[in-house]
BAVO-218148 format. One record per atom (N, C-alpha, C, O): residue number from 1; residue in three letters; chain; atom name; y, z, x. Coordinates in steps of 0.2 Angstrom, whole numbers, plus 5000, padded with zeros to 4 digits. Layout:
nr rest kette atom py pz px
NUM ala A CA Y Z X
...
This chain:
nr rest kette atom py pz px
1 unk A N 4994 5000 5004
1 unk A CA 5000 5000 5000
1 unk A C 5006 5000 5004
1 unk A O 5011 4997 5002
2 unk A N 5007 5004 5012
2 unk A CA 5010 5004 5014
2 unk A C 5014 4996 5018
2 unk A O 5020 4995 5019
3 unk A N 5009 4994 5018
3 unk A CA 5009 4988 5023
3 unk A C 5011 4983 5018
3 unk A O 5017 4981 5018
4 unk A N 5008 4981 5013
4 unk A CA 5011 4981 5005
4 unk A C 5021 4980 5003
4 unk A O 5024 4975 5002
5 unk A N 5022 4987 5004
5 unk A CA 5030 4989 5004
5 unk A C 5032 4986 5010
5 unk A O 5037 4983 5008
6 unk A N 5030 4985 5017
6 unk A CA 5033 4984 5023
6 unk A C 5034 4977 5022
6 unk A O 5040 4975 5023
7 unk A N 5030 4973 5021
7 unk A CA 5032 4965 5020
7 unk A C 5036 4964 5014
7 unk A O 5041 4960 5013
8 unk A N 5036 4967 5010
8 unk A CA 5040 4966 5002
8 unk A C 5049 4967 5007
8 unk A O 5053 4963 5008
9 unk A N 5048 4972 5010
9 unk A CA 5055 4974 5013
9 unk A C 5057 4970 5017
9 unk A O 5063 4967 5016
10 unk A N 5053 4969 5022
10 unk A CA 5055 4962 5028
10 unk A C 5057 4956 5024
10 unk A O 5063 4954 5025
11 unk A N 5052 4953 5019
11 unk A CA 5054 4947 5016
11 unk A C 5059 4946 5012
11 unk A O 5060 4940 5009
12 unk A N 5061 4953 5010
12 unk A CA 5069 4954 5005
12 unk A C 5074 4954 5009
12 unk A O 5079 4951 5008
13 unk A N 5073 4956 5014
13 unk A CA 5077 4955 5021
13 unk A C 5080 4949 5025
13 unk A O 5086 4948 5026
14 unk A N 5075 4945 5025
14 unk A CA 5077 4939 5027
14 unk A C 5083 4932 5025
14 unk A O 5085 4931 5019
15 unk A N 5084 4931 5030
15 unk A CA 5092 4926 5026
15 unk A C 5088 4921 5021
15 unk A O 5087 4915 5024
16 unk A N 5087 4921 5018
16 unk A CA 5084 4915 5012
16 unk A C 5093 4911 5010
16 unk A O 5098 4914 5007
17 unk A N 5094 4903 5012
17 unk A CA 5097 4898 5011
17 unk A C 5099 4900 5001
17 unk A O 5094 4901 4998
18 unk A N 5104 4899 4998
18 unk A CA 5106 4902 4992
18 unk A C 5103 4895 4989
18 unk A O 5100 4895 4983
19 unk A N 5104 4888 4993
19 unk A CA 5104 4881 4991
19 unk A C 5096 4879 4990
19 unk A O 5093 4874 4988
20 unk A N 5094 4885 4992
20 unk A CA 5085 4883 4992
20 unk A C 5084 4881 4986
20 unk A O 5087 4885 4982
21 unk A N 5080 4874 4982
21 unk A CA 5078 4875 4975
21 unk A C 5072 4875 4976
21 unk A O 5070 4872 4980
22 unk A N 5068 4877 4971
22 unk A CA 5060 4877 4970
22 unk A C 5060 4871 4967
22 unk A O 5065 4868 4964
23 unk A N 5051 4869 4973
23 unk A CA 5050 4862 4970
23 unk A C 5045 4862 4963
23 unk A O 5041 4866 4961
24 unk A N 5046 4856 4959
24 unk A CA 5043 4858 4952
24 unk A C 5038 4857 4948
24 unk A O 5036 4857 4942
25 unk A N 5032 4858 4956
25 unk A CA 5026 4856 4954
25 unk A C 5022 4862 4956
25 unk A O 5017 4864 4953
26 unk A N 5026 4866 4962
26 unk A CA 5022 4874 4963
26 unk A C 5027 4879 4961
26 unk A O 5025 4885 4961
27 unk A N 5033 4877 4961
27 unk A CA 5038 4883 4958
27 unk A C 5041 4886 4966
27 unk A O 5041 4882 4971
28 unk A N 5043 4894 4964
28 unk A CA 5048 4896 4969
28 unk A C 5041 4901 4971
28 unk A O 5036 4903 4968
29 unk A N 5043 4901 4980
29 unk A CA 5040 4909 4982
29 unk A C 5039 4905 4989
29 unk A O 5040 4899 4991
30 unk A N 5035 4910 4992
30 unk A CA 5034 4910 4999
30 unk A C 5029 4902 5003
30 unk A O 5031 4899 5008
31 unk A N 5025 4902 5000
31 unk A CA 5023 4895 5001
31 unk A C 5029 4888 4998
31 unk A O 5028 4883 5001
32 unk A N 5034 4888 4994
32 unk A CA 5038 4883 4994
32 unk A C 5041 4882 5002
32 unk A O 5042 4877 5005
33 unk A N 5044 4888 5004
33 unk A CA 5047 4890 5008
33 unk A C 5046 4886 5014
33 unk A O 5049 4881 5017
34 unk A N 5039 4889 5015
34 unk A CA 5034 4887 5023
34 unk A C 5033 4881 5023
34 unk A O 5035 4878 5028
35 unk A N 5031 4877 5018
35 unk A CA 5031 4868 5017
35 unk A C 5035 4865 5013
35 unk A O 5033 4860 5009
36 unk A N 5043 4867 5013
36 unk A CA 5047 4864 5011
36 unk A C 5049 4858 5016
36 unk A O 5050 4858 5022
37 unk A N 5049 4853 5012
37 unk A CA 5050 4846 5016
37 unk A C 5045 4844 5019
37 unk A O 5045 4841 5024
38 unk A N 5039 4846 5015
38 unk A CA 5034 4840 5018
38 unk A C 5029 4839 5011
38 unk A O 5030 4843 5006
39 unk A N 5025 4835 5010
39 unk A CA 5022 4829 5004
39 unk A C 5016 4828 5004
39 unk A O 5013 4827 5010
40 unk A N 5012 4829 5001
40 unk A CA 5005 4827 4997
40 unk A C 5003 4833 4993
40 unk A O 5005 4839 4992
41 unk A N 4998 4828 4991
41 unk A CA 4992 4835 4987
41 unk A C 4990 4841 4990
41 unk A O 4991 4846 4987
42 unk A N 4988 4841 4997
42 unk A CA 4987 4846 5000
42 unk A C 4990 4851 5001
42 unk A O 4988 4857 5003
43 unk A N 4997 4848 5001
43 unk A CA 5002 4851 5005
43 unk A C 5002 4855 4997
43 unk A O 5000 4861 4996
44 unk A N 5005 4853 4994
44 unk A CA 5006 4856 4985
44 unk A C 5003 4863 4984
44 unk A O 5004 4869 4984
45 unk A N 4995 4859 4983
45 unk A CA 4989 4866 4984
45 unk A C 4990 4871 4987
45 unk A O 4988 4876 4985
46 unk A N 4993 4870 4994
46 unk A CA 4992 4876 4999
46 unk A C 4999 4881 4995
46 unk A O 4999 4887 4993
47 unk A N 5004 4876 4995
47 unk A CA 5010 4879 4991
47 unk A C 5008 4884 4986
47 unk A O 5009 4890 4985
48 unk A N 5006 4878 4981
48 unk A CA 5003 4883 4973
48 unk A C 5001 4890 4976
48 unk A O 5003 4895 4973
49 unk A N 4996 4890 4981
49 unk A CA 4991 4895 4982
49 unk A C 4996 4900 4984
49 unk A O 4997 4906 4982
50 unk A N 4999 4898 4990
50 unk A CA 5000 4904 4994
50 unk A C 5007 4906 4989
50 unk A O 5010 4912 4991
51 unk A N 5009 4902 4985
51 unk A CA 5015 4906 4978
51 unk A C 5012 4910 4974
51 unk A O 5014 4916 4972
52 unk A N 5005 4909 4972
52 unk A CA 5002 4912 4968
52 unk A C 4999 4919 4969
52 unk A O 4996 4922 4965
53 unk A N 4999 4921 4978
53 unk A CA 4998 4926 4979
53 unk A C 4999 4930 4979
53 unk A O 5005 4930 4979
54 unk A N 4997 4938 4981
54 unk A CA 5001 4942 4983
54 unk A C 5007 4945 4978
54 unk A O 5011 4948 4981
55 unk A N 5007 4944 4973
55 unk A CA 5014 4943 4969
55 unk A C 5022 4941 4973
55 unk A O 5027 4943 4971
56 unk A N 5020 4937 4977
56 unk A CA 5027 4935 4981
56 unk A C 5030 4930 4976
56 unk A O 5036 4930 4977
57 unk A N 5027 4927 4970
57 unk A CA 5032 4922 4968
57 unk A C 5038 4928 4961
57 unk A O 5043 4928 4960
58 unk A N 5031 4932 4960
58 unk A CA 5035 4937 4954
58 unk A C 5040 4942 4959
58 unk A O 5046 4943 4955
59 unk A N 5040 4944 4964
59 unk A CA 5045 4947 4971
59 unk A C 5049 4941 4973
59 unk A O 5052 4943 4978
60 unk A N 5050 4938 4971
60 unk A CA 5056 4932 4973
60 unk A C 5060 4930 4967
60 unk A O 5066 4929 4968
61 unk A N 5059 4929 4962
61 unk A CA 5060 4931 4956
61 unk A C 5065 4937 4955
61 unk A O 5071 4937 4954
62 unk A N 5060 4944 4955
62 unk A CA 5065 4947 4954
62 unk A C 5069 4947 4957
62 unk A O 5074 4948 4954
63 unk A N 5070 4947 4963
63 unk A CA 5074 4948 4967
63 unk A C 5078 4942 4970
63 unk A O 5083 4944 4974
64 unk A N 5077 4935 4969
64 unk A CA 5082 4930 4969
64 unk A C 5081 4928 4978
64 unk A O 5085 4925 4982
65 unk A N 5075 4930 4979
65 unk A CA 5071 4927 4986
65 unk A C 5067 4924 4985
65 unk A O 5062 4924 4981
66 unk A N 5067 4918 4992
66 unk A CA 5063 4914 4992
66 unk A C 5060 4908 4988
66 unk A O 5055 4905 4987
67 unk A N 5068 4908 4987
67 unk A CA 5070 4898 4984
67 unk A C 5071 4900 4977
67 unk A O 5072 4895 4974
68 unk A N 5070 4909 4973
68 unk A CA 5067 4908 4967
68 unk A C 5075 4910 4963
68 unk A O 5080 4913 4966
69 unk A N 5075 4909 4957
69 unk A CA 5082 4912 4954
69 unk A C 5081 4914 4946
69 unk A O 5081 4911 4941
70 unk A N 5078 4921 4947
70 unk A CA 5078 4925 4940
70 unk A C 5083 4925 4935
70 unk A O 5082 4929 4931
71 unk A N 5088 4921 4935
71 unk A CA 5092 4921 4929
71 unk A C 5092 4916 4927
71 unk A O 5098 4915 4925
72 unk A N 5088 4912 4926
72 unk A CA 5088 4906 4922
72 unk A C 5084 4907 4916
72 unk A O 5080 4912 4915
73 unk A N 5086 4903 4910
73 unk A CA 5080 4903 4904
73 unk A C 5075 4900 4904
73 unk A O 5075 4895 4908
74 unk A N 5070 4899 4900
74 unk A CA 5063 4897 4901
74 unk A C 5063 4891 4892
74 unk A O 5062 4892 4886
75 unk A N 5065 4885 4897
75 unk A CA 5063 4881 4890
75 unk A C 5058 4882 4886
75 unk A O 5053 4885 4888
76 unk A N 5057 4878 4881
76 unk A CA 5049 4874 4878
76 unk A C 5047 4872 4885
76 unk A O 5042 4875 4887
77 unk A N 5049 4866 4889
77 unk A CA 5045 4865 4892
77 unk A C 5043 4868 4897
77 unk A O 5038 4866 4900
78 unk A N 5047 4871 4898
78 unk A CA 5045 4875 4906
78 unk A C 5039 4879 4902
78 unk A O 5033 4877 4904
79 unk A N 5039 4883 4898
79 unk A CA 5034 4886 4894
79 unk A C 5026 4882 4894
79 unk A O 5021 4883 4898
80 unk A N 5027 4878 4890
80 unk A CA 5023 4871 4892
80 unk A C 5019 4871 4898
80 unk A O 5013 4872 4900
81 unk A N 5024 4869 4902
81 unk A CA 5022 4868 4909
81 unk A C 5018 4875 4913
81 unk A O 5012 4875 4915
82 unk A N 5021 4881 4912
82 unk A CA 5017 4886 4913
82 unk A C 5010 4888 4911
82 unk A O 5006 4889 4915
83 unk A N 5010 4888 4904
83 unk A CA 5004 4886 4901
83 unk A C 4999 4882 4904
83 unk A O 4994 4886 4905
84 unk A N 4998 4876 4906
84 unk A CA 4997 4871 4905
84 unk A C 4994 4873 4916
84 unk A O 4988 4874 4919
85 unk A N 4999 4872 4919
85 unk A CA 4997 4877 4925
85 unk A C 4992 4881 4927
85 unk A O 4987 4880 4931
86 unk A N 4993 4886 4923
86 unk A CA 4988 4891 4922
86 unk A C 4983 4893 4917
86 unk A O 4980 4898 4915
87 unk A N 4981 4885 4914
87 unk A CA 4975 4885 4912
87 unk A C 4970 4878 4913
87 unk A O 4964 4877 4910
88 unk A N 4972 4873 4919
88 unk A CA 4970 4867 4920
88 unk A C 4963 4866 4918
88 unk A O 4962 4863 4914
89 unk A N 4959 4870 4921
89 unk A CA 4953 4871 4920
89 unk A C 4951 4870 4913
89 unk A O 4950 4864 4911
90 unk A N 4952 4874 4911
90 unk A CA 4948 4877 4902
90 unk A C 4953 4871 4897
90 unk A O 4951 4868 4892
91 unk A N 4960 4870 4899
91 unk A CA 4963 4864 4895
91 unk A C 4958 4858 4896
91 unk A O 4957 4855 4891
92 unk A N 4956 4857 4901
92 unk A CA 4954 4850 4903
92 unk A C 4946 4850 4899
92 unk A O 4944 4845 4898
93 unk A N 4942 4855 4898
93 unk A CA 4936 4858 4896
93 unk A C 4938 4857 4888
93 unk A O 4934 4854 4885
94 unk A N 4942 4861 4885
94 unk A CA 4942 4858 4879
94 unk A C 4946 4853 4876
94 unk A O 4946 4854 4869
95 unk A N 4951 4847 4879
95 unk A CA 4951 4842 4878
95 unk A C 4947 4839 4877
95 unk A O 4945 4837 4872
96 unk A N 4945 4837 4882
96 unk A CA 4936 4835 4882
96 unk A C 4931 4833 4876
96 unk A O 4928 4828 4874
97 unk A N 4932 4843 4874
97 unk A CA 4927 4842 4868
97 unk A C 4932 4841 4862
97 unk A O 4929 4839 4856
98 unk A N 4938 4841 4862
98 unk A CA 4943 4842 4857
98 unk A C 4944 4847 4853
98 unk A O 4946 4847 4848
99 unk A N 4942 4853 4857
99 unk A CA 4944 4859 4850
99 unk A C 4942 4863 4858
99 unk A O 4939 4861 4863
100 unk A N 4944 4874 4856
100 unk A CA 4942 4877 4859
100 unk A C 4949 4883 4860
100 unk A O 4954 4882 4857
101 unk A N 4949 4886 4863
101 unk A CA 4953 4892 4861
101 unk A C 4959 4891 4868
101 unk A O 4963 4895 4869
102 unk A N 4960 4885 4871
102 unk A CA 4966 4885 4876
102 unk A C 4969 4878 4873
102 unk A O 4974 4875 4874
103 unk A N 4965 4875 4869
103 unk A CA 4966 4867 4869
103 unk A C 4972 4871 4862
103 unk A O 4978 4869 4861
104 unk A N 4969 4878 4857
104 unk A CA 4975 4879 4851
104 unk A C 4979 4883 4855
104 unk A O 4985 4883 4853
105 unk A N 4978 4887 4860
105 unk A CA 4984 4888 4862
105 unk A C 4990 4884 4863
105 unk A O 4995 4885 4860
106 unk A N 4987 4880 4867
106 unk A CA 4993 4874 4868
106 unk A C 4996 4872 4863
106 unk A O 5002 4873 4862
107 unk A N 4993 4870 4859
107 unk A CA 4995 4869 4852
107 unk A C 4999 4875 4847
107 unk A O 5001 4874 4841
108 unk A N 5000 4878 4850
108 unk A CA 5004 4885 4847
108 unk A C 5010 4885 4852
108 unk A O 5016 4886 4851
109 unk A N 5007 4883 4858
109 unk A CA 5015 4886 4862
109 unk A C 5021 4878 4860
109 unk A O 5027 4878 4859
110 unk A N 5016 4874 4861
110 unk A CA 5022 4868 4859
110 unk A C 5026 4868 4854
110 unk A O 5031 4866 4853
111 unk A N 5022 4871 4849
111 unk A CA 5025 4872 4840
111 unk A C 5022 4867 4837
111 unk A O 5026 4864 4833
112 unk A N 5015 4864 4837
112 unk A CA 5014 4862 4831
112 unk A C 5012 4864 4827
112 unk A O 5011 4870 4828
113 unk A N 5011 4862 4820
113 unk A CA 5011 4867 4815
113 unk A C 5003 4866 4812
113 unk A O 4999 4861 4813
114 unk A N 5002 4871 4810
114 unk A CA 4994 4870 4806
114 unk A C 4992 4863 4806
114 unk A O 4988 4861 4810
115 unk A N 4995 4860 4801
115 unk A CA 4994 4853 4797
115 unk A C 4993 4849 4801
115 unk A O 4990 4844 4799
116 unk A N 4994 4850 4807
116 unk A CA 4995 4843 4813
116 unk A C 4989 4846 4820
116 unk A O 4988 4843 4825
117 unk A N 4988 4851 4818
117 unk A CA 4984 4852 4825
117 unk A C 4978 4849 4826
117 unk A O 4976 4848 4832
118 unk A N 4975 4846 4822
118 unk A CA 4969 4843 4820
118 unk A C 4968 4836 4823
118 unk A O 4963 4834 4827
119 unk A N 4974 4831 4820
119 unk A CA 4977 4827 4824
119 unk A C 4980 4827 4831
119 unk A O 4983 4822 4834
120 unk A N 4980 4833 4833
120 unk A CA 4983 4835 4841
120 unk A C 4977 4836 4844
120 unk A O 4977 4833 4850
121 unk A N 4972 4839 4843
121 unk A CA 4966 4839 4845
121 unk A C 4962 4834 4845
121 unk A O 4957 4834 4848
122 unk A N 4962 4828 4840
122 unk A CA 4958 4822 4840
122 unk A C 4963 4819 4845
122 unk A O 4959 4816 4849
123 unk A N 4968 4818 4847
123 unk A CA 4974 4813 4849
123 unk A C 4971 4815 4858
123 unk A O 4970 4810 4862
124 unk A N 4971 4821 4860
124 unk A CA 4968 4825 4866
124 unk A C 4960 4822 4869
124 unk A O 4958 4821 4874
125 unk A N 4957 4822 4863
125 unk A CA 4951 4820 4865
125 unk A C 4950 4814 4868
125 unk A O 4948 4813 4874
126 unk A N 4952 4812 4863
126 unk A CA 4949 4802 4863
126 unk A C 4956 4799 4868
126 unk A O 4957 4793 4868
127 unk A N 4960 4805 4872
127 unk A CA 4964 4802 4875
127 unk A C 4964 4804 4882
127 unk A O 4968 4802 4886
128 unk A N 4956 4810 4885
128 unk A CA 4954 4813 4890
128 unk A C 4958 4811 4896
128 unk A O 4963 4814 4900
129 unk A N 4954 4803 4896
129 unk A CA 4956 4801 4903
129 unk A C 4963 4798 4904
129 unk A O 4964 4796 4910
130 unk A N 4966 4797 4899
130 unk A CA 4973 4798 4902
130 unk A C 4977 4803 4902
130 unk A O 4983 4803 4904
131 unk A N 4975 4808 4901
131 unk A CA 4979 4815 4902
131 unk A C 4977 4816 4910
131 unk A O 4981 4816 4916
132 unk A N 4970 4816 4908
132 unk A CA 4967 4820 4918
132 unk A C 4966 4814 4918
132 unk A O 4962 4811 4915
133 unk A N 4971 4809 4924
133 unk A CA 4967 4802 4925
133 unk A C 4966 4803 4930
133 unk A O 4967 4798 4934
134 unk A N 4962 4810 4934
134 unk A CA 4960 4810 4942
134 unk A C 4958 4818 4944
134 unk A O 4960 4822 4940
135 unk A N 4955 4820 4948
135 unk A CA 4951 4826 4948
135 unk A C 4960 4829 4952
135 unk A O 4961 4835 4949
136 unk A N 4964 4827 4956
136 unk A CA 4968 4830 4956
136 unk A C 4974 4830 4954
136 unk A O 4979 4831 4958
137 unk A N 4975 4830 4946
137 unk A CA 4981 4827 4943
137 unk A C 4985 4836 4941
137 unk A O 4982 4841 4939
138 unk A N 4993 4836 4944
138 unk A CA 4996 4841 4945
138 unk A C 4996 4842 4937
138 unk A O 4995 4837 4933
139 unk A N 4997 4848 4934
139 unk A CA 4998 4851 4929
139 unk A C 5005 4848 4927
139 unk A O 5005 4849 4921
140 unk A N 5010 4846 4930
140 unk A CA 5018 4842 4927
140 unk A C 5015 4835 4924
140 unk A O 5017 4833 4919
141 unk A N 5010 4832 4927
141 unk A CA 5008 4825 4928
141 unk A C 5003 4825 4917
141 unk A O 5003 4821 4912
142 unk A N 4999 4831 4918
142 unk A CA 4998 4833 4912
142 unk A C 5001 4836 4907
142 unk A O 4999 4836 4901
143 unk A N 5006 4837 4909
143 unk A CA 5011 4837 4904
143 unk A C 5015 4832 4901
143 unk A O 5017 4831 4895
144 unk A N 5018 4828 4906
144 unk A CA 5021 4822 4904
144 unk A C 5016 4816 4902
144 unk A O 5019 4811 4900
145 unk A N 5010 4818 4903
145 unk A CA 5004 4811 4900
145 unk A C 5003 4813 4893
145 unk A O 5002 4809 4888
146 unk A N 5005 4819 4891
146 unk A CA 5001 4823 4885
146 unk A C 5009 4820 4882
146 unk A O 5009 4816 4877
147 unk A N 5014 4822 4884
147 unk A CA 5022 4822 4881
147 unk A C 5022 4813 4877
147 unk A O 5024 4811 4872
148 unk A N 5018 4809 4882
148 unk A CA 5020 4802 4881
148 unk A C 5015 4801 4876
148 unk A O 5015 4796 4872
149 unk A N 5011 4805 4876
149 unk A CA 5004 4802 4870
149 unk A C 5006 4804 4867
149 unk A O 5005 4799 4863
150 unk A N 5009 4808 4863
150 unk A CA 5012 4813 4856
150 unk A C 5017 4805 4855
150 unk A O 5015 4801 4851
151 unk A N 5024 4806 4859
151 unk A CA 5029 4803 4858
151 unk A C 5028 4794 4854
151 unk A O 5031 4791 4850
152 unk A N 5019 4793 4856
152 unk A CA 5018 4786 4855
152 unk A C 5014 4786 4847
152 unk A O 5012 4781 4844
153 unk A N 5013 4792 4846
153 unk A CA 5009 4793 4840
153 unk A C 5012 4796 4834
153 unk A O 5015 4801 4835
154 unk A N 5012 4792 4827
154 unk A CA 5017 4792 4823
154 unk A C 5019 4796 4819
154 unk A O 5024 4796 4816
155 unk A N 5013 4800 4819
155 unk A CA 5011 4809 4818
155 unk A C 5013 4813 4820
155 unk A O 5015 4818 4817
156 unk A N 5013 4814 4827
156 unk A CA 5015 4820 4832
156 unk A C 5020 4817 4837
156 unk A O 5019 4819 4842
157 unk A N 5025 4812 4836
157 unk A CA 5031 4811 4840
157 unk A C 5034 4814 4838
157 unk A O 5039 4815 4841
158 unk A N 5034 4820 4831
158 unk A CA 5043 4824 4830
158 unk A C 5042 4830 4837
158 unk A O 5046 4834 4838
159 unk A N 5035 4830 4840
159 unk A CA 5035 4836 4844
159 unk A C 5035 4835 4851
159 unk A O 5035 4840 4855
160 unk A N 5036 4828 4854
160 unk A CA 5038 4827 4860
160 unk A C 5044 4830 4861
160 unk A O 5046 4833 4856
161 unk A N 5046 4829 4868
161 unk A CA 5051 4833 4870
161 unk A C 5057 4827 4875
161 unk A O 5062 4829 4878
């Protein structure tokens, strides 16, 4: 715990750039930080990773270190995007089958409504591999495949965004 406290300290300490912005596919925290300015899948992953650890991205947040800015609001879509992040897995599992308890989550956080979730989960199914068109598709990349498949369908475009 000690050791814990001792780097929380240090890395509140440190001069973090006010200009820094989180990038928008792994967010703010200590991995944006280490591979800011460099490019690929790899590089993302280790990003995501080492943001997701340790509680450093929610310790930057609050504290407005390491690229991160706690005063902002949390759209629809950033919510979306949140969502959708931290459940790649089991989203892509119950797309799939088209029904399942992450696939009506999503379908709650977007706001569709009862009457249309049905049609939101058929539209998911039978639209799999364009949502996930690849074993490494970023969680923004699924959101904006799913935003365009709503947007084109004549039913669920009032809930594009």
């Amino acid at each position: 715990m000690k050791k814990l406290f001792a780097v929380a300290t240090l890395l509140s300490t440190l001069p973090f750039a006010q200009a820094v912005m989180a990038d928008d596919d792994i967010g703010c925290g200590l991995g944006t930080m280490i591979f800011d300015g460099k490019s690929g899948k790899v590089v993302k992953v280790l990003g995501a990773t080492t943001n997701g650890t340790s509680g450093n991205q929610t310790f930057g947040i609050t504290f407005g270190t390491l690229g991160c800015d706690g005063t902002g609001t949390i759209d629809s879509r950033q919510k979306l995007a949140m969502f959708i992040d931290g459940n790649m897995d089991n989203l892509a599992r119950d797309m799939a089958k088209g029904q399942g308890e992450t696939l009506a989550t999503l379908s709650e956080v977007w706001g569709i409504p009862n009457e249309d979730k049905a049609t939101f989960n058929t539209m998911a199914k039978q639209n799999f591999a364009v949502v996930y068109r690849s074993e490494n598709v970023t969680s923004n990349e699924v959101l904006n495949n799913l935003n365009t498949l709503m947007s084109n369908d004549s039913k669920l475009s009032g809930y594009a965004m």
